[in-house]
C-alpha positions in Angstrom: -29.9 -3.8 9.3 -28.1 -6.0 6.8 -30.1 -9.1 5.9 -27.6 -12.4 5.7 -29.2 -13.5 2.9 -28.5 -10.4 0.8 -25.4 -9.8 2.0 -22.5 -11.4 3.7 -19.3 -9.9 4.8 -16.1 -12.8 3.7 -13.5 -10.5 4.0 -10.3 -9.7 2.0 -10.4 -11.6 -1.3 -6.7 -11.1 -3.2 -7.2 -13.7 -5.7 -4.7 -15.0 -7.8 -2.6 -12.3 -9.2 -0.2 -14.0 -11.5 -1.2 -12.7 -14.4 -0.5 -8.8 -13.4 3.3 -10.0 -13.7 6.1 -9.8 -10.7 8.3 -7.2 -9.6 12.2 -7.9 -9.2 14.9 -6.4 -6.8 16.9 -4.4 -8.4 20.9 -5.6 -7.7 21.5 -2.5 -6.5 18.6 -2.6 -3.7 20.3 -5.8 -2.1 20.3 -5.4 1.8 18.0 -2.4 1.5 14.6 -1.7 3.1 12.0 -1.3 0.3 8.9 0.8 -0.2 6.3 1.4 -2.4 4.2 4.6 -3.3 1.2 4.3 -4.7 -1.9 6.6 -4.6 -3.9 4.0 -6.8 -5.3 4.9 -10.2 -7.5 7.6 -10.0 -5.8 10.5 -7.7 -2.4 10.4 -9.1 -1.8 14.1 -10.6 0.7 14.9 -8.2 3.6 15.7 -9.2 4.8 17.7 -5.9 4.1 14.8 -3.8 5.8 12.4 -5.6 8.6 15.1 -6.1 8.6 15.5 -1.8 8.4 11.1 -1.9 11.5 11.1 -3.9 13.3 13.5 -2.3 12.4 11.8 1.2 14.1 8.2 0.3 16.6 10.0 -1.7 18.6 11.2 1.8 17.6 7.6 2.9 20.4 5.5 1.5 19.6 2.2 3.5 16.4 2.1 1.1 14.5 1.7 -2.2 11.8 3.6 -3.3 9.1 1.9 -5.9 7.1 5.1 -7.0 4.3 4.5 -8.6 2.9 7.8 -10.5 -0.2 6.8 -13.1 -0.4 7.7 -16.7 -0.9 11.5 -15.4 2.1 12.2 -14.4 5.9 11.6 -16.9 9.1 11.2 -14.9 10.2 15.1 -16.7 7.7 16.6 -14.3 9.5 14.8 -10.9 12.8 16.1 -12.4 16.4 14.3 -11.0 15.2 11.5 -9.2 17.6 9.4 -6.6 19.7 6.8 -7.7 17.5 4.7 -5.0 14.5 5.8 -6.9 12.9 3.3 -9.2 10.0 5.3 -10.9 6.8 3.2 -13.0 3.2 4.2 -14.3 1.7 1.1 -13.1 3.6 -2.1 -11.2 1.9 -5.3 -9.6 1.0 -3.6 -6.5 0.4 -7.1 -4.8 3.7 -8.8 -5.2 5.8 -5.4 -4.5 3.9 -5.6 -1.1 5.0 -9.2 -0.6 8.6 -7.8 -0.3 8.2 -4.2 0.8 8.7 -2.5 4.3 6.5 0.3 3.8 4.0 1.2 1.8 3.0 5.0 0.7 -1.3 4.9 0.2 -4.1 6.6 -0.1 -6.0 4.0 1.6 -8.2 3.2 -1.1 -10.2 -0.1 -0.2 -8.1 -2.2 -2.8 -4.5 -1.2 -1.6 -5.5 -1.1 2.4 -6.7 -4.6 2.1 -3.4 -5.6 0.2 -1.1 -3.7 3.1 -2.8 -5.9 6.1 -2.7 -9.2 4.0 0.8 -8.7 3.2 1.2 -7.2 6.8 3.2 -4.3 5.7 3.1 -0.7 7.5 1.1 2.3 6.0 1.6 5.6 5.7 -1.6 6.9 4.5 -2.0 9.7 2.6 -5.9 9.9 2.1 -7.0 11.8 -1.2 -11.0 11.5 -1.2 -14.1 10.1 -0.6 -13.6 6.1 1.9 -10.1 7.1 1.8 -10.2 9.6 5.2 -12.2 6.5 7.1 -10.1 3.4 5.8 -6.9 5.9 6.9 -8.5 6.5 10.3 -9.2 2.6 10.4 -5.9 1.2 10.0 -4.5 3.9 12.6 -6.9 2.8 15.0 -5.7 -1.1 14.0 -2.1 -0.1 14.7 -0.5 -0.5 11.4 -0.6 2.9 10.2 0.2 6.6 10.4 -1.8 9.2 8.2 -0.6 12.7 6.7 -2.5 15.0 5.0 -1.3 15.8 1.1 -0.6 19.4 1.8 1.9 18.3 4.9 3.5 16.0 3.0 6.8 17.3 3.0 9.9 15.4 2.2 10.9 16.0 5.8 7.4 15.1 7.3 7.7 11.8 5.0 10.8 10.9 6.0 10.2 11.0 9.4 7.0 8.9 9.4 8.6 6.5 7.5 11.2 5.9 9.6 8.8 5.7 13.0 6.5 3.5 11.6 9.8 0.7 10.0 11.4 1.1 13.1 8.5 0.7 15.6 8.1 -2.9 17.2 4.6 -2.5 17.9 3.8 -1.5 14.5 5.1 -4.8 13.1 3.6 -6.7 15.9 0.1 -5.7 15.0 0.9 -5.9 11.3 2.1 -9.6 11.7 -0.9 -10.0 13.8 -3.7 -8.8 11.1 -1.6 -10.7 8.4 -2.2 -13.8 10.2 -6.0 -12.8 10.9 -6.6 -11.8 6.6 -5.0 -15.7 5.7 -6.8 -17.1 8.3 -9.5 -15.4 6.9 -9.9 -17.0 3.1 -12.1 -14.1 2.1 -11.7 -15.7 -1.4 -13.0 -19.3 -1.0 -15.7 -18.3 1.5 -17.0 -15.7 -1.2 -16.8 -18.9 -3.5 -18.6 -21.3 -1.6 -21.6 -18.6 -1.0 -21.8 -18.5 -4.5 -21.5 -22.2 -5.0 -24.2 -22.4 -2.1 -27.2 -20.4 -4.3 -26.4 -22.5 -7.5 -29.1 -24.7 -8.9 -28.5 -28.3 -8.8 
């Protein structure tokens, strides 16, 4: 078993991320539903996904798409991309999340904990190893949907997409596990531990 001295589980712990920068609304995404894709920092060579993502919001006009694609992949290889299309290496995950309606994962630890906390809906798109199991998680929570990489189709994402914004239930539970990650304070009960086994 775990022993409670060793080890104790705080929860989420998002820190202050000011420093990483913010992410603005483009004038033309005014009004407009906003997502983010991101498949983190180590699994992002792939181009045809992020081609299908792309072409997905791109017949989606009531939306704006923040892709995300890593230093492995240049904007030649995605081709024409949608006016509605906003396309980065890297972008301050966190504070895109803070005003985004979806979010695009892989369901790495770092960027599932970020979609409860900021209580947006996932569409998971597991790449490896804790990935499959933090996907299965979050569809068991409520919050999520998954898709394997080689369904992802534009068609298949845009349909996902569009049940998971539009379903009440979905943004029920994901208010709901918001509430219970603030609630939470992962980050000052982490501190205090540490505080705790300090001399003096």
């Amino acid at each position: 078993g775990v022993t409670p001295r060793r080890y104790s589980f705080v929860g989420a712990c998002q820190g202050d991320r000011a420093g990483q920068g913010v992410w603005r609304r483009p004038a033309a995404a005014a009004g407009k539903r906003v997502a983010l894709v991101s498949l983190g920092s180590n699994f992002t060579k792939q181009p045809g996904f992020y081609r299908a993502c792309a072409a997905a919001f791109g017949e989606l006009p009531d939306w704006h798409l923040v892709l995300q694609v890593g230093r492995q992949v240049t904007e030649q290889e995605l081709g024409t991309v949608p006016d509605n299309v906003e396309v980065h290496s890297w972008v301050p995950q966190l504070d895109v999340l803070r005003q985004a309606d979806l979010f695009v994962t892989h369901a790495g630890a770092g960027g599932a904990q970020e979609g409860l906390a900021t209580g947006t809906p996932m569409l998971c798109v597991p790449q490896a190893a804790d990935q499959f199991g933090n996907a299965n998680r979050l569809v068991l929570l409520g919050v999520a949907e998954c898709l394997d990489t080689a369904d992802a189709t534009a068609e298949a994402l845009r349909a996902a997409v569009l049940r998971l914004a539009d379903d009440p239930a979905v943004a029920a539970r994901c208010a709901a596990e918001r509430e219970r990650t603030e609630a939470g304070d992962g980050s000052r009960r982490a501190a205090d531990l540490v505080e705790a086994e300090l001399p003096g």
